[in-house]
N, CA and C atoms as an extended XYZ file, in Angstrom:
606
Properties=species:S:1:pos:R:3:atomname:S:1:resname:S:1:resid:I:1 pbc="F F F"
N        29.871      112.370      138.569 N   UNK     1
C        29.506      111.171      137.849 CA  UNK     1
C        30.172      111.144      136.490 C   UNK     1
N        30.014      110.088      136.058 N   UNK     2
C        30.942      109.759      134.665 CA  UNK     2
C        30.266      110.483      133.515 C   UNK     2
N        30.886      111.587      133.152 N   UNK     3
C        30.037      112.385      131.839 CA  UNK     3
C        29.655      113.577      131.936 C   UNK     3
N        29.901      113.637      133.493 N   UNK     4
C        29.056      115.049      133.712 CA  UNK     4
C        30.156      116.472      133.905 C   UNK     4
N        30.254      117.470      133.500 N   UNK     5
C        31.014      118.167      133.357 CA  UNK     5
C        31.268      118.690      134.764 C   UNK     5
N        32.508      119.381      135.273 N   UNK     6
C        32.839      120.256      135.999 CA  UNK     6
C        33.375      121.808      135.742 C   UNK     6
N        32.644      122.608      135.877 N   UNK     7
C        32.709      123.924      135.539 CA  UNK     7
C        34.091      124.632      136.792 C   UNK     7
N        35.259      124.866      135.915 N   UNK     8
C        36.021      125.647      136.982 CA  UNK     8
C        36.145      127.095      136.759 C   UNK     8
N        35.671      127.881      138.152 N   UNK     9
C        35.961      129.306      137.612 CA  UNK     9
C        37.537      129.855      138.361 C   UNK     9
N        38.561      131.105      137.693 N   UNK    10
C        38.893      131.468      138.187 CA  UNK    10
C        39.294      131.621      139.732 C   UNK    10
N        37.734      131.708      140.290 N   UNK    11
C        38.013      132.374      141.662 CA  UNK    11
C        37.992      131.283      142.587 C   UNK    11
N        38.369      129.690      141.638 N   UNK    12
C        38.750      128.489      142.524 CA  UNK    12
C        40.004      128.204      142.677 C   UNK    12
N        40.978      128.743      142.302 N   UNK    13
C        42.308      128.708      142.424 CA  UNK    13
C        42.782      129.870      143.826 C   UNK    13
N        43.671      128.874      144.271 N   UNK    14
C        44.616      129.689      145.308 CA  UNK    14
C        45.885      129.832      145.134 C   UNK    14
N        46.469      130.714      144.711 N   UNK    15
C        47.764      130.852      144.974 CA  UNK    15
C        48.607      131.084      146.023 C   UNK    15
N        48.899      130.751      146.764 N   UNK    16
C        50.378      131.069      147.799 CA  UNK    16
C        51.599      131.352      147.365 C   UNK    16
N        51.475      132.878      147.754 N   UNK    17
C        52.691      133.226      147.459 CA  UNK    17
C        54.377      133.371      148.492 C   UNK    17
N        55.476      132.747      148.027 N   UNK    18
C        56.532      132.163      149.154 CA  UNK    18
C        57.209      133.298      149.287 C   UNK    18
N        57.496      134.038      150.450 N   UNK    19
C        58.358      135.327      150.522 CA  UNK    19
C        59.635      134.749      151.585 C   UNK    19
N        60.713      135.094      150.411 N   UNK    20
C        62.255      134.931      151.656 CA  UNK    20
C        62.583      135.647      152.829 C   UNK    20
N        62.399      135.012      153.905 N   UNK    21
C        62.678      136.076      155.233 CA  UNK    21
C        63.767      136.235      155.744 C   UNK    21
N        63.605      137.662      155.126 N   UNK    22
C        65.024      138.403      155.335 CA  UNK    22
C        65.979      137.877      156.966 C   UNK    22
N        67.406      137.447      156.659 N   UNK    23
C        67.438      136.598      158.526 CA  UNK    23
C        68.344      138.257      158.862 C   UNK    23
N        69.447      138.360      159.579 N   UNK    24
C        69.558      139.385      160.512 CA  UNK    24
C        71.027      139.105      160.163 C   UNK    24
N        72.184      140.393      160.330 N   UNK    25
C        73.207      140.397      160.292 CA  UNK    25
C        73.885      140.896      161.962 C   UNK    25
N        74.862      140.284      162.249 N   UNK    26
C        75.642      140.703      163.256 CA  UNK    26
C        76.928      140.558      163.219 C   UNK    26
N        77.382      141.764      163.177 N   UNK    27
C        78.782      142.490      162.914 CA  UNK    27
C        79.489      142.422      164.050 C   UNK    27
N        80.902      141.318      164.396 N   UNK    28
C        81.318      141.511      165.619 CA  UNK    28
C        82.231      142.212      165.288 C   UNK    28
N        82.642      143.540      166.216 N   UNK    29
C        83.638      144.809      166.185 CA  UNK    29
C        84.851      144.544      167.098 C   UNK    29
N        85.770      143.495      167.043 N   UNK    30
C        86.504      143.197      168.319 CA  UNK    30
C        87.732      144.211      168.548 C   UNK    30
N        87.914      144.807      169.177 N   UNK    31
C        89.318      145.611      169.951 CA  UNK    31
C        90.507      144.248      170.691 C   UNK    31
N        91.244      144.674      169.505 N   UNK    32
C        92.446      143.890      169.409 CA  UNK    32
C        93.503      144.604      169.851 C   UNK    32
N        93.539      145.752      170.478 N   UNK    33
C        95.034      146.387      170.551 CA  UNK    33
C        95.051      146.542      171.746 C   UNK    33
N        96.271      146.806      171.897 N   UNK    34
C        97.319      146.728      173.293 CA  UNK    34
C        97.244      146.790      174.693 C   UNK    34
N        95.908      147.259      174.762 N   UNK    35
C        95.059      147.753      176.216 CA  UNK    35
C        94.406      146.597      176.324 C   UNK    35
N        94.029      145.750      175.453 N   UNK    36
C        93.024      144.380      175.442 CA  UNK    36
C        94.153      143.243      175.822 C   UNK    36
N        95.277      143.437      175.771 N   UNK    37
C        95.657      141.948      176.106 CA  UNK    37
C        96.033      141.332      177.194 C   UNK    37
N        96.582      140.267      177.315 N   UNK    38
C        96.409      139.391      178.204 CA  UNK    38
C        94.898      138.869      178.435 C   UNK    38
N        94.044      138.928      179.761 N   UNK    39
C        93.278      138.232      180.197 CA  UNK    39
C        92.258      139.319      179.755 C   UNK    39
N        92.520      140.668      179.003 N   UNK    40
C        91.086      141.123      178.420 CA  UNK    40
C        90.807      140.716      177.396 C   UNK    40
N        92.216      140.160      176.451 N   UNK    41
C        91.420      139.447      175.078 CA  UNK    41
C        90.754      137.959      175.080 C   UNK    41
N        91.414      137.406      175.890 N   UNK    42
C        90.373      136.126      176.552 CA  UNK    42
C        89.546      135.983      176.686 C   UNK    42
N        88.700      137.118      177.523 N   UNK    43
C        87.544      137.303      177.767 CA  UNK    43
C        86.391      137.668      176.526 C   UNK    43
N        87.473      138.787      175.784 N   UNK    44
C        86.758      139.267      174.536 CA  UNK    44
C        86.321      138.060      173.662 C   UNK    44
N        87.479      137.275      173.034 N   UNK    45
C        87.151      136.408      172.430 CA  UNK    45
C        85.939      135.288      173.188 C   UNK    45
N        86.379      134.934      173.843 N   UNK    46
C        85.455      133.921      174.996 CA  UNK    46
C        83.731      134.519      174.408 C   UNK    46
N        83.538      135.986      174.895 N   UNK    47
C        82.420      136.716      174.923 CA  UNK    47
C        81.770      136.278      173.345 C   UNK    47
N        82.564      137.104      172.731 N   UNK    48
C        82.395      136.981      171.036 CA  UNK    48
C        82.280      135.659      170.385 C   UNK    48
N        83.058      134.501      170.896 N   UNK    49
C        82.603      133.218      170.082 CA  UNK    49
C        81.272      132.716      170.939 C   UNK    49
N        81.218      133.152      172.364 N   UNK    50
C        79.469      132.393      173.033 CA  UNK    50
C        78.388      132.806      171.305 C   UNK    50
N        78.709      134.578      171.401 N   UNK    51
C        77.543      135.045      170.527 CA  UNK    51
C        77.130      134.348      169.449 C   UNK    51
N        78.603      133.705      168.890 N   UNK    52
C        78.844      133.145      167.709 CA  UNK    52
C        77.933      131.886      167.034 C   UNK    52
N        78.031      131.644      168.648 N   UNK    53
C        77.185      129.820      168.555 CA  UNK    53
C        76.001      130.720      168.776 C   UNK    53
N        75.261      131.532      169.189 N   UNK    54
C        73.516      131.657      168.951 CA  UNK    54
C        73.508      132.050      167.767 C   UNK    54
N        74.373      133.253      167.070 N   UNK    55
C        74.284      133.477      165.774 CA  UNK    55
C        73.903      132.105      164.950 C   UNK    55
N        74.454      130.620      165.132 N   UNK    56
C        74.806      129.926      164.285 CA  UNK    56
C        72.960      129.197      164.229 C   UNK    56
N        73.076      129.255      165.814 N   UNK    57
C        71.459      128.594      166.264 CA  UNK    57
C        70.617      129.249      165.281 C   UNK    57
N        70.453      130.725      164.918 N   UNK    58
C        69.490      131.554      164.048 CA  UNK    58
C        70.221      131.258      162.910 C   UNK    58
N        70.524      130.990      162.346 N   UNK    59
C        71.304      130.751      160.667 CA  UNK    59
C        71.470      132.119      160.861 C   UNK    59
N        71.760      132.887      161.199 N   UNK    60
C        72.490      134.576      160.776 CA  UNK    60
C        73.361      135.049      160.385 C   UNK    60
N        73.670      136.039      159.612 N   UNK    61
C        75.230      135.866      158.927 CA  UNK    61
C        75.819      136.939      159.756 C   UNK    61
N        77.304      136.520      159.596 N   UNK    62
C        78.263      137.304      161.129 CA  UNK    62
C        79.423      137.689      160.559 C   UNK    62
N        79.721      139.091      160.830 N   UNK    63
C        81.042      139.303      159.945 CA  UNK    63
C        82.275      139.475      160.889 C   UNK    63
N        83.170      139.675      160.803 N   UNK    64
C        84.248      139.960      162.119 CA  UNK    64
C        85.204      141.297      161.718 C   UNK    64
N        84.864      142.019      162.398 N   UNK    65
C        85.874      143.289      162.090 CA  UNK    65
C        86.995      143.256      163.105 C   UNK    65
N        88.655      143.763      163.358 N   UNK    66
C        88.957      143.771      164.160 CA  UNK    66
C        90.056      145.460      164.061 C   UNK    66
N        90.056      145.795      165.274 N   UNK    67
C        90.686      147.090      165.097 CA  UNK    67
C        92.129      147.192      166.073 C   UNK    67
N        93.344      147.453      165.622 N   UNK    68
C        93.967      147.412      166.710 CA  UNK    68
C        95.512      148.199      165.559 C   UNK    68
N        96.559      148.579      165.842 N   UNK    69
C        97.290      149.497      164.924 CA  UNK    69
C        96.576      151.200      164.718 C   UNK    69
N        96.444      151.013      163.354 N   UNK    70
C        96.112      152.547      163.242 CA  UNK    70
C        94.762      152.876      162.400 C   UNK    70
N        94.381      150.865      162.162 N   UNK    71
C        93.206      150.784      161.662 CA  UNK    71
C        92.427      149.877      161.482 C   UNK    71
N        91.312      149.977      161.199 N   UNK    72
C        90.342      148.430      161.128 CA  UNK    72
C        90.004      147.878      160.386 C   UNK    72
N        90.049      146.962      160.331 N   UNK    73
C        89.881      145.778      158.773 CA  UNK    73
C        88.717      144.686      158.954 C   UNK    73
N        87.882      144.559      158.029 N   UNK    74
C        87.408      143.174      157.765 CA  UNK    74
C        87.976      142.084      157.809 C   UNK    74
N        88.353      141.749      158.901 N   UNK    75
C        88.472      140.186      158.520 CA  UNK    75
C        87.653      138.610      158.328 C   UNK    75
N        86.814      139.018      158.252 N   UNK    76
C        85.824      138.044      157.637 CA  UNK    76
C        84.823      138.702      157.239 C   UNK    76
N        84.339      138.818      155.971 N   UNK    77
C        83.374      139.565      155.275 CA  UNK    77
C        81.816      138.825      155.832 C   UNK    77
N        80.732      139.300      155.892 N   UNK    78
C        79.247      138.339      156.071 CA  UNK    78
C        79.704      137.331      155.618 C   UNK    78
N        79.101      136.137      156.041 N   UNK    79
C        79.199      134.584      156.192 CA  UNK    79
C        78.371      134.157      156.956 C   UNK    79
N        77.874      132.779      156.183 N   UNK    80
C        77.394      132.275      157.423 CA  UNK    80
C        78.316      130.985      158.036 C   UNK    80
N        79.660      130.957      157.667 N   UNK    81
C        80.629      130.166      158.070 CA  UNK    81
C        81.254      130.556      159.611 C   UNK    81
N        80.774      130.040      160.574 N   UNK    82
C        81.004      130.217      162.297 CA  UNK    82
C        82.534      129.863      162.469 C   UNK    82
N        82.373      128.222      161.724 N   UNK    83
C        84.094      127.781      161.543 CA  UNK    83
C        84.900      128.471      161.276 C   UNK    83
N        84.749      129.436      160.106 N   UNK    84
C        86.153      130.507      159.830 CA  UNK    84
C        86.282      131.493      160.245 C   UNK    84
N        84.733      132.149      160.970 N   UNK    85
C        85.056      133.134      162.184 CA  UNK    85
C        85.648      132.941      162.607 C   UNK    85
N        84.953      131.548      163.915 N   UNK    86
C        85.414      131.283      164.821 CA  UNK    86
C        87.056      131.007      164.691 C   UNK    86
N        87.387      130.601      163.346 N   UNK    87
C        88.824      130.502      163.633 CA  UNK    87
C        90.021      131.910      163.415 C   UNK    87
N        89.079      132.498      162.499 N   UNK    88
C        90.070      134.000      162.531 CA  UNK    88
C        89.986      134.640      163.782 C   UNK    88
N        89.069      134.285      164.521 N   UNK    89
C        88.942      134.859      165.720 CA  UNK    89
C        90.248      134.777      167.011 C   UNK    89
N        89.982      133.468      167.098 N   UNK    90
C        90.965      133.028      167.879 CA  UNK    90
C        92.742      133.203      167.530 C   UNK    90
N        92.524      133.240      166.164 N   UNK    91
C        94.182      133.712      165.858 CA  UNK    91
C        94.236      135.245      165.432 C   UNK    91
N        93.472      135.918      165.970 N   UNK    92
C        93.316      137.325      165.685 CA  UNK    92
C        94.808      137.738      166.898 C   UNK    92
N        95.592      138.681      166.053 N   UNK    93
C        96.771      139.412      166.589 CA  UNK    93
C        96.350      140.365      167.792 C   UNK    93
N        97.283      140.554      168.533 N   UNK    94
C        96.615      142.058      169.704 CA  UNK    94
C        97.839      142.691      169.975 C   UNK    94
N        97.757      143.951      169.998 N   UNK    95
C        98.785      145.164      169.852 CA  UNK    95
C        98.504      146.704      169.128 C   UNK    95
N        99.346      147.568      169.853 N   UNK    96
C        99.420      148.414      168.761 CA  UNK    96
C        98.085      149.495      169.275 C   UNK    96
N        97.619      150.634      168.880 N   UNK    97
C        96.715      151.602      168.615 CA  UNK    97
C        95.163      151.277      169.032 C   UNK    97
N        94.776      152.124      169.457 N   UNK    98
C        92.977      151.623      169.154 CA  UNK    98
C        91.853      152.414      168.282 C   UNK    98
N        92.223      152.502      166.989 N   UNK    99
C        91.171      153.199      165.993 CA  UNK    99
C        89.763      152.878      166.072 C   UNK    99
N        89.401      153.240      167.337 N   UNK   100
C        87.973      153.014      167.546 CA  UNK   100
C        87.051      153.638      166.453 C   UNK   100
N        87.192      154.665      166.691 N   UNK   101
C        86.396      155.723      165.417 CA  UNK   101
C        86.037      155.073      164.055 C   UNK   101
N        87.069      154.670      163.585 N   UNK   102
C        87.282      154.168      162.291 CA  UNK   102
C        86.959      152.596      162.677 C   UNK   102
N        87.173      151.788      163.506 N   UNK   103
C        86.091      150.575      163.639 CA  UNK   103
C        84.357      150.722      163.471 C   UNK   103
N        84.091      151.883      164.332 N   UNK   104
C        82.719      152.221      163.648 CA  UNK   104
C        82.220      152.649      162.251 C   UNK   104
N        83.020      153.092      161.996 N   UNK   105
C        82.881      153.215      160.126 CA  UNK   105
C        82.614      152.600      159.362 C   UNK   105
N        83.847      151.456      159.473 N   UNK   106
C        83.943      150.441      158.827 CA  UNK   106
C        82.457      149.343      158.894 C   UNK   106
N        82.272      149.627      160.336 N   UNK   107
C        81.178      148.628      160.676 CA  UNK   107
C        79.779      149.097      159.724 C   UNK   107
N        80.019      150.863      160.125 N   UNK   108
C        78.582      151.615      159.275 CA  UNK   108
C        78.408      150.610      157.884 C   UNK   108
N        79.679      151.068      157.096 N   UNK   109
C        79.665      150.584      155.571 CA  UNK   109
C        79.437      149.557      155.385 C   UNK   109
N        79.373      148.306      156.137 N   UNK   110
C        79.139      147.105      156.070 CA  UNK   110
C        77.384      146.883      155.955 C   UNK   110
N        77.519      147.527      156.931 N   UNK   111
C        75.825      147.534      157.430 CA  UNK   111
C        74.931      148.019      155.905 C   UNK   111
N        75.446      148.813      155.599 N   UNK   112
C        74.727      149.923      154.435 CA  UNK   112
C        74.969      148.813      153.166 C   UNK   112
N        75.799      148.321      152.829 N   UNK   113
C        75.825      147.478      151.605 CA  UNK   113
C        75.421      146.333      151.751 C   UNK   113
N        75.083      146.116      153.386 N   UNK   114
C        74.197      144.773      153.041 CA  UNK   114
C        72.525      144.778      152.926 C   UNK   114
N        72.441      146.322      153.590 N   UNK   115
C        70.733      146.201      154.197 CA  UNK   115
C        70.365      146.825      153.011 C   UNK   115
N        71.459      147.733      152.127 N   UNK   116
C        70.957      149.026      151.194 CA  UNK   116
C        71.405      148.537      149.996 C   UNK   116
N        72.389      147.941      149.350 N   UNK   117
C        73.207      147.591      148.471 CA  UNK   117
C        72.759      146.443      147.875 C   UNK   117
N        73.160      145.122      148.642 N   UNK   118
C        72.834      144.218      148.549 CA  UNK   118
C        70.843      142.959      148.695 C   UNK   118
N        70.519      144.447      149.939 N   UNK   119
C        69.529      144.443      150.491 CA  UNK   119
C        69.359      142.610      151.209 C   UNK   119
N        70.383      142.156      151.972 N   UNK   120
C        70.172      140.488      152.101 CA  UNK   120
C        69.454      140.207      153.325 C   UNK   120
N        69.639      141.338      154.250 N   UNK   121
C        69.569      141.263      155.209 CA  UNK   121
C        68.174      141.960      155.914 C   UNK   121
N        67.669      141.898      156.786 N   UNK   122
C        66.703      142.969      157.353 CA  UNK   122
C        66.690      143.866      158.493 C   UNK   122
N        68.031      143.268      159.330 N   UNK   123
C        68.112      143.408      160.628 CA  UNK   123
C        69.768      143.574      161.276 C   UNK   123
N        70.314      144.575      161.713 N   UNK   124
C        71.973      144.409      161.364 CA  UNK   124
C        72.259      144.820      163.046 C   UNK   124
N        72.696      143.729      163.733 N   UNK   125
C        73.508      144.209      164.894 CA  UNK   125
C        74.776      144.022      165.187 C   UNK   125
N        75.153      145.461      165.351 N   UNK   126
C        76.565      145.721      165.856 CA  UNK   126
C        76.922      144.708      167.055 C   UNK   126
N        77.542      144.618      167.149 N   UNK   127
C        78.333      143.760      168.520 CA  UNK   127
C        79.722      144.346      168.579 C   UNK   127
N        79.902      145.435      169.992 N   UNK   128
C        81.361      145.997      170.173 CA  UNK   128
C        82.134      145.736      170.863 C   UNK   128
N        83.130      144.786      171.309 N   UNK   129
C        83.998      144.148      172.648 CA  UNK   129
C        85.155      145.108      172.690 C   UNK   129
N        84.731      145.707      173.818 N   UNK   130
C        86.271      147.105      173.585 CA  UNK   130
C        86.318      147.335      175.192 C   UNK   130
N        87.866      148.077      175.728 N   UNK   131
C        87.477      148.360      176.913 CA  UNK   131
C        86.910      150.267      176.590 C   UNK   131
N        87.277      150.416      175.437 N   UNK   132
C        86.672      152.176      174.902 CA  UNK   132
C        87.930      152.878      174.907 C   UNK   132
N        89.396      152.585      175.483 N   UNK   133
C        90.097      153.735      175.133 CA  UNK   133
C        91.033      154.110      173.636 C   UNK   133
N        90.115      154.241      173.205 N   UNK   134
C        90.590      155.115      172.148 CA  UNK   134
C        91.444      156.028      172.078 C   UNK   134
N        93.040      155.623      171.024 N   UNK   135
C        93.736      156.799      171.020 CA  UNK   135
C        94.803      156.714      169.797 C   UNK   135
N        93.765      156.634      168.498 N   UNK   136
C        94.153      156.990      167.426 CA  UNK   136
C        92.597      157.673      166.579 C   UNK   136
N        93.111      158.679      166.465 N   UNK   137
C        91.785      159.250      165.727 CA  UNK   137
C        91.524      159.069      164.067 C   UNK   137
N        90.570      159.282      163.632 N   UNK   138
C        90.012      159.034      162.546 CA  UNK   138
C        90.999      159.520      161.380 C   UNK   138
N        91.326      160.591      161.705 N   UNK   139
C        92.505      161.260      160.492 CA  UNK   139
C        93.946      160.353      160.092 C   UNK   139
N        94.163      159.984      161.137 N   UNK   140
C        95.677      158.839      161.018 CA  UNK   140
C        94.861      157.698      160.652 C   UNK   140
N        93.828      157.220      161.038 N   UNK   141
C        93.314      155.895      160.295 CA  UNK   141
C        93.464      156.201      158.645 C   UNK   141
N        92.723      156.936      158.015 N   UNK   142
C        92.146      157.203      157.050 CA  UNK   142
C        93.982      157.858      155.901 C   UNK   142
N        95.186      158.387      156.824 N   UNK   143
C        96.062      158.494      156.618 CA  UNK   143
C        96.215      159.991      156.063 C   UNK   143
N        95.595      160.653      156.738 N   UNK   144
C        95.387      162.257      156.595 CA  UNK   144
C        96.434      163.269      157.309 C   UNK   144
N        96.624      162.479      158.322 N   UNK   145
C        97.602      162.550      159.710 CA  UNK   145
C        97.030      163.560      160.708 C   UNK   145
N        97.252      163.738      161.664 N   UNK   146
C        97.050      164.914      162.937 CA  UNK   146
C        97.413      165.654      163.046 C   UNK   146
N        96.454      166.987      162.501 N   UNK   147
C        97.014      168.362      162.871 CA  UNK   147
C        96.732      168.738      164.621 C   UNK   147
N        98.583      168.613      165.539 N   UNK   148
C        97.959      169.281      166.592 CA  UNK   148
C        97.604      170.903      167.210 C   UNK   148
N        97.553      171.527      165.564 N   UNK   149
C        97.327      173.047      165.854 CA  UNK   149
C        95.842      173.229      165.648 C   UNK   149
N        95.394      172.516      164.799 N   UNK   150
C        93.908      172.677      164.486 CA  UNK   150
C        92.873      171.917      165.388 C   UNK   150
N        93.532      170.597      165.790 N   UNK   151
C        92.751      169.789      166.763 CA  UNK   151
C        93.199      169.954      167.963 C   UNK   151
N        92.080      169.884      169.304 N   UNK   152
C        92.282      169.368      170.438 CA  UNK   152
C        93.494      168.608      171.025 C   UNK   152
N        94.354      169.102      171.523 N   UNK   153
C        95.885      167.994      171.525 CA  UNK   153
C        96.560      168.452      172.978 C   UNK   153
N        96.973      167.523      173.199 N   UNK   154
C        98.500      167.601      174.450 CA  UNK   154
C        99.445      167.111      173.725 C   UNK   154
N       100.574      167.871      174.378 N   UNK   155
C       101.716      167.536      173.356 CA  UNK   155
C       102.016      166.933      172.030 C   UNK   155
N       101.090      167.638      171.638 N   UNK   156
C       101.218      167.172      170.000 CA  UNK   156
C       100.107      165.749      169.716 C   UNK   156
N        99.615      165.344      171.212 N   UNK   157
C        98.611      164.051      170.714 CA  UNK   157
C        97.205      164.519      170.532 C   UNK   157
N        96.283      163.612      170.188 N   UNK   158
C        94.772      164.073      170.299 CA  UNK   158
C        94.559      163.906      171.964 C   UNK   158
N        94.111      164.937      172.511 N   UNK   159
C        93.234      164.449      173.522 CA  UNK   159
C        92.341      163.306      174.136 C   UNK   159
N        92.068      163.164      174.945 N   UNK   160
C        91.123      161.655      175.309 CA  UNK   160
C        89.394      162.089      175.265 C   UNK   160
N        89.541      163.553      175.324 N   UNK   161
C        87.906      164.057      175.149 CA  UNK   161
C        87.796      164.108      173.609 C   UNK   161
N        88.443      164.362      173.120 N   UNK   162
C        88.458      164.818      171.519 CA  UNK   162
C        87.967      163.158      170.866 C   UNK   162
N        89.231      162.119      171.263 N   UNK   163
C        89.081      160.957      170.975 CA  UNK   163
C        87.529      160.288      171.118 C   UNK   163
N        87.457      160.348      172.598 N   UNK   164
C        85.856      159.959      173.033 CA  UNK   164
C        84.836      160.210      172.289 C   UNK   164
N        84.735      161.734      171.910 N   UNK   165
C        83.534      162.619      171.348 CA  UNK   165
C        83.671      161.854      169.586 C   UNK   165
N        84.494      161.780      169.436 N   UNK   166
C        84.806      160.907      168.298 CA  UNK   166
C        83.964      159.999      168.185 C   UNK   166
N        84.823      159.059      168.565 N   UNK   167
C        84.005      157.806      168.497 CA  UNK   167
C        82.457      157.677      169.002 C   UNK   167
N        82.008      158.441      170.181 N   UNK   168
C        80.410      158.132      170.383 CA  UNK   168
C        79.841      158.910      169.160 C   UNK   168
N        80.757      159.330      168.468 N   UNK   169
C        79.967      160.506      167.506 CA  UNK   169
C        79.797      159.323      166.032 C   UNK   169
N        80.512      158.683      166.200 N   UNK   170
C        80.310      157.727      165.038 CA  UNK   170
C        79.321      156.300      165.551 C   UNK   170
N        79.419      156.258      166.637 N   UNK   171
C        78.224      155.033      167.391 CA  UNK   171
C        76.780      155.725      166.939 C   UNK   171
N        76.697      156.964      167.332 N   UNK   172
C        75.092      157.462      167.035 CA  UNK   172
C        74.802      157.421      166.138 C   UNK   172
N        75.922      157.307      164.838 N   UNK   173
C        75.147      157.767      163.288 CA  UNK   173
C        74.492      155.999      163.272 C   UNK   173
N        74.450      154.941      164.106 N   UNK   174
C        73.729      153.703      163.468 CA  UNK   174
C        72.476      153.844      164.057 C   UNK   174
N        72.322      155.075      164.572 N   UNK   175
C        70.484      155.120      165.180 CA  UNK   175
C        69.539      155.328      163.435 C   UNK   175
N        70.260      156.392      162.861 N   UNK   176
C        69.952      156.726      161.420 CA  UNK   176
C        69.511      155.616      160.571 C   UNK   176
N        71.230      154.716      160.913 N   UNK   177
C        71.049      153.623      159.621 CA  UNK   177
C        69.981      152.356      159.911 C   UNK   177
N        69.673      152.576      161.325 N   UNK   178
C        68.250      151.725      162.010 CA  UNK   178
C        69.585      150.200      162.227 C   UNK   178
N        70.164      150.179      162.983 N   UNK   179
C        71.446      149.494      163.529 CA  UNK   179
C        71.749      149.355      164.406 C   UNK   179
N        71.200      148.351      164.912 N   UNK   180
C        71.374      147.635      166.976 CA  UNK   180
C        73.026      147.882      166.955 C   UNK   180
N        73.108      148.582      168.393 N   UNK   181
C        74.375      148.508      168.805 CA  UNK   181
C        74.341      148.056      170.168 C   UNK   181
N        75.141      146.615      170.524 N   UNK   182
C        75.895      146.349      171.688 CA  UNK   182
C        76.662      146.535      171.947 C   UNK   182
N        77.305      147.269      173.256 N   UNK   183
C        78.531      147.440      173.722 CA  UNK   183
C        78.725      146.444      174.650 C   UNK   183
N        80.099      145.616      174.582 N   UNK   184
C        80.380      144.422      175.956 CA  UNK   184
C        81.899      145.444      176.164 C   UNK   184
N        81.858      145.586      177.346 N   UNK   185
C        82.469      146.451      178.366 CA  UNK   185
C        83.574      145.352      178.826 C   UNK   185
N        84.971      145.578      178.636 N   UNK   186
C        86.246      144.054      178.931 CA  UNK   186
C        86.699      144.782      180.149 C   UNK   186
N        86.523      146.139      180.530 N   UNK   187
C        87.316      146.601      181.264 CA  UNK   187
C        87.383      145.871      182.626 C   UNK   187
N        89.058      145.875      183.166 N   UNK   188
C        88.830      145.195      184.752 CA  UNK   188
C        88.188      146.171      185.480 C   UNK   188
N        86.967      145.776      186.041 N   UNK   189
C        86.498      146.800      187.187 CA  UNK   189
C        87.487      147.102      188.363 C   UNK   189
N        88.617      146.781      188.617 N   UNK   190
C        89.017      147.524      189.866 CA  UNK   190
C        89.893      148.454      189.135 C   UNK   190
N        89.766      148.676      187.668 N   UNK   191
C        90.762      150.047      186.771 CA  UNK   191
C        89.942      150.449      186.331 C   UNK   191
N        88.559      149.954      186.517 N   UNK   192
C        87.584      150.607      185.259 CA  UNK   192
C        87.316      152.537      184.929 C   UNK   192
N        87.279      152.940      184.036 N   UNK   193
C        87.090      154.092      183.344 CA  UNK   193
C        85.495      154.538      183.521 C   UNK   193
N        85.428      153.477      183.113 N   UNK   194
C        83.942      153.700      182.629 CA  UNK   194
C        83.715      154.220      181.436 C   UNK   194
N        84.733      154.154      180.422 N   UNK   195
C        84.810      155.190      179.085 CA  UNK   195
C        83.579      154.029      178.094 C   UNK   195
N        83.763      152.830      178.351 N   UNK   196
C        82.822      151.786      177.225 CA  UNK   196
C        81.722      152.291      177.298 C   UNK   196
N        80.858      152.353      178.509 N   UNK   197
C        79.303      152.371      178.908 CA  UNK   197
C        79.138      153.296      178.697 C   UNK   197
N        79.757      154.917      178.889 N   UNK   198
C        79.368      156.057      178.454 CA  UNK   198
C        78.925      156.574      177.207 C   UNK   198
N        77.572      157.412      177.131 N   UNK   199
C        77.468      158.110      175.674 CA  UNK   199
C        76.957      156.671      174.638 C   UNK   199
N        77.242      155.433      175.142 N   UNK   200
C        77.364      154.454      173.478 CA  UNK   200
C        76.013      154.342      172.589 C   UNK   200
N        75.065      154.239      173.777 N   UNK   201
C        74.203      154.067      173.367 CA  UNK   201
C        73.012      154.875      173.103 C   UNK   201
N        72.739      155.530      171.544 N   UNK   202
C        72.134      156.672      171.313 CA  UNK   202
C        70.859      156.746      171.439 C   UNK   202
């Protein structure tokens, strides 16, 4: 009524408080070199841009690594730009080496400066399109070069067990960093190895 006071206490207020939810990172790892081409990089890419469009459905940010020579590079840092993936993607080069090892690395460090560094993220999945044969090891990536007296070698190369043990040895360290890893397997099944599916998943 007109005059009459209203007493407010404290414990009539509500506050709501707004918390940003952390969205999810996914790191595509594509194998670009020489064993992938023709109708396996087709597929790869094909595979990798489907993901691209659900990534886009979740607003998620997507980075593109690609490995093929003697080493692996960022080529598109986190983004949530699909368009310039999607387009480095498709004009991504194929040839040359497969520094698998050192694609996982690269991928680790990504992961770590966004979830640990940056902290943007909450949730980081790997995505790996490879057929798995690896056969440049971590030391020539990094530009250390290959000792074949000290390492595992045929004629002066690294081995394919040495190589392997490698690389699954760098897939397991993302159980640590709490880091979904997919492996998509390009290999033609009537050559298949079976080297992708093995060991990847820790």
């Amino acid at each position: 009524k007109e005059g009459k006071l209203v007493y407010v206490d404290k414990t009539d207020f509500r506050i709501k408080r707004m918390t940003r939810k952390a969205g999810a990172l996914i790191i595509f790892v594509v194998d670009a070199s020489g064993s992938m081409a023709l109708n396996r990089m087709d597929a790869a890419k094909g595979a990798a841009i489907s993901l691209l469009s659900e990534a886009y459905k979740s607003r998620d940010k997507i980075c593109l690594i690609s490995f093929h020579q003697d080493q692996a590079e960022v080529v598109v840092p986190p983004t949530k730009s699909i368009v310039l993936t999607k387009s480095r993607l498709e004009g991504m080069p194929c040839g040359g080496g497969s520094p698998l090892a050192h694609a996982l690395t690269i991928a680790a460090k990504v992961a770590i400066n966004e979830k640990k560094v940056k902290k943007d993220v909450g949730k980081v999945i790997v995505v790996l399109v490879t057929d798995g044969r690896a056969n440049i090891p971590m030391c020539i990536s990094v530009g250390e070069g290959f000792d074949p007296v000290l390492l595992p070698s045929i004629n002066g190369r690294p081995t394919k067990e040495f190589l392997n043990e490698e690389a699954i040895s760098c897939a397991k360290k993302f159980r640590a960093l709490d880091v979904n890893l997919l492996v998509i397997d390009t290999e033609d099944k009537f050559v298949s190895t079976g080297i992708a599916r093995v060991g990847w998943l820790p």
